[in-house]
N, C-alpha and C positions, 0 to 999 in steps of 0.2 A: 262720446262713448269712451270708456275707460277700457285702457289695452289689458289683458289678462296678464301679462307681465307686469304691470303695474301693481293689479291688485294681491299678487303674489307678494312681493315685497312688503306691501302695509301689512298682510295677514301676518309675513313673517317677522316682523319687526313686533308686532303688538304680541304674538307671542313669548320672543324673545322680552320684552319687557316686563310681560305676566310669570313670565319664570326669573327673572333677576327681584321680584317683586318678593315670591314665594320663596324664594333662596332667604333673603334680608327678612321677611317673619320667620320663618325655622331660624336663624340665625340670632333673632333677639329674644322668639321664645327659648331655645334651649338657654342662654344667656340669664332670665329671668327663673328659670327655675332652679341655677344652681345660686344665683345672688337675688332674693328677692327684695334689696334694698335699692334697688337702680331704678332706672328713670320709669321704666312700665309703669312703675309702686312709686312713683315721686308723687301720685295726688295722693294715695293712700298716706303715704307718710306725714301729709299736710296735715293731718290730726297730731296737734302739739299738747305736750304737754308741759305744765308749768307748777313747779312745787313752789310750796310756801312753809316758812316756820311758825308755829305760834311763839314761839318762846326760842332768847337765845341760850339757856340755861335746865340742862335736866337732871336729873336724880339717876341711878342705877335703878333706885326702889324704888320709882314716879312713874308716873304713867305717862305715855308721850301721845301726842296726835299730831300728824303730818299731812296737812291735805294738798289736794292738787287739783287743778284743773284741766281738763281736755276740752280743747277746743276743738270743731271738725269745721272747714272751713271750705268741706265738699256741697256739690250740690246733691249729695246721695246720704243717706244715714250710714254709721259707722256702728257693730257692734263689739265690745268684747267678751272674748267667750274664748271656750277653752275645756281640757280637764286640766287640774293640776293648778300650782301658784302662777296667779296672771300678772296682779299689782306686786310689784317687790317695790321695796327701799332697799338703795346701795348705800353705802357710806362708804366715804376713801377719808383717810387719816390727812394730815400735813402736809406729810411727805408724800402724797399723791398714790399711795396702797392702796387699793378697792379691798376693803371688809364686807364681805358677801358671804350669806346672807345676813350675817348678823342684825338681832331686832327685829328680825319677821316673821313673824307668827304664822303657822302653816294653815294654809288655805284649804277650804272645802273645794270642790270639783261642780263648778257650774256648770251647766251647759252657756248660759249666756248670763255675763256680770252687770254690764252698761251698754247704754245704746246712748248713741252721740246722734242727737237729729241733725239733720244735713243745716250749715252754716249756722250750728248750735253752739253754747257748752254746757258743759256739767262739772259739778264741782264734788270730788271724793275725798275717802280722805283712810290713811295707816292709823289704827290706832294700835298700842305697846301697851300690855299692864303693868309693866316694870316685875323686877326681881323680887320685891316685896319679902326681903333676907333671904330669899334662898339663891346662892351664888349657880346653881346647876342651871338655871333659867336664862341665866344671861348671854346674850347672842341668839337666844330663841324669841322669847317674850318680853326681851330688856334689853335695852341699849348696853354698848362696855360703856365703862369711864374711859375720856379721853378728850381730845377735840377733833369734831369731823364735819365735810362739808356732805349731804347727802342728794339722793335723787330718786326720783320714780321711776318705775321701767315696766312701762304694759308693756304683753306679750300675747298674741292670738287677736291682733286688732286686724280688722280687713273689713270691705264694705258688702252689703249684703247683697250683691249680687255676682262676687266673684269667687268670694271665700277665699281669699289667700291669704295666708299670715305672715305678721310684719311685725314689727318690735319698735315700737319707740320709748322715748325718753325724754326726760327731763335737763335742764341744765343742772350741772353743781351750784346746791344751795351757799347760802354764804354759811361762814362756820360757825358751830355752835359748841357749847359742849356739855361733856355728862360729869358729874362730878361722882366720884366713889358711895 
């Protein structure tokens, strides 16, 4: 037989746990909704992305294609989706400047772009119609002249059953350049 002072203690101990438990979640969700890059979001973020050049060599008035890869390496599918521009290309010059947005062609407003099936990938891709002489286009639908290393940057990625969004990226591409 178990003494009633006994059982007082376990009841109070296992409470006392259940509230240091419930402290440390409020603790990590407020944490995760002001930084949703931390560890909560560490499998989300396991959808990598990976740019590739075709060419190390562009025109102003050429047309560029930039594709990438996303990889999702969850056991859940991944989509992106969004309003507004989801796929960007960054470019940083030499000297390490990020030229943003320059060369991005403005995006329609999908509800959903791509779906990453769970330990999937998929391969997309930026395409540029270049300036084609008209100098007002450039930075919009054409690269500048110069040399630059670039990268991909989805934005509104998160898995389908949490919806949270998260932003990932690309490494810097090796450098390339546009010529006048």
């Amino acid at each position: 037989m178990v003494s009633p002072g006994i059982v007082f203690k376990e009841r109070s101990m296992r409470k006392q746990h259940l509230a240091s438990v419930w402290v440390l979640c409020g603790a990590v969700a407020c944490s995760n909704s002001v930084a949703p890059g931390n560890s909560a979001f560490g499998d989300i973020i396991a959808l990598q992305v990976t740019a590739g050049l075709a060419q190390q060599t562009y025109s102003v008035d050429s047309s560029a294609q930039f594709s990438f890869t996303a990889r999702n390496a969850l056991p859940r599918d991944v989509v992106i989706y969004g309003p507004g521009c989801i796929i960007n290309l960054e470019l940083q010059n030499m000297q390490g400047v990020t030229v943003f947005p320059s060369g991005v062609r403005p995006c329609l407003p999908p509800l959903e772009t791509l779906r990453v099936r769970a330990r999937d990938s998929v391969v997309g891709s930026i395409n540029l119609s270049g300036a084609h002489g008209d100098p007002s286009t450039i930075g919009l639908f054409a690269l500048p002249s110069g040399t630059f290393r670039m990268r991909v940057v989805i934005q509104g990625v998160t898995d389908t059953k949490t919806y949270n969004p998260v932003r990932v990226q690309s490494v810097w591409s090796d450098a390339f350049t546009v010529l006048p």
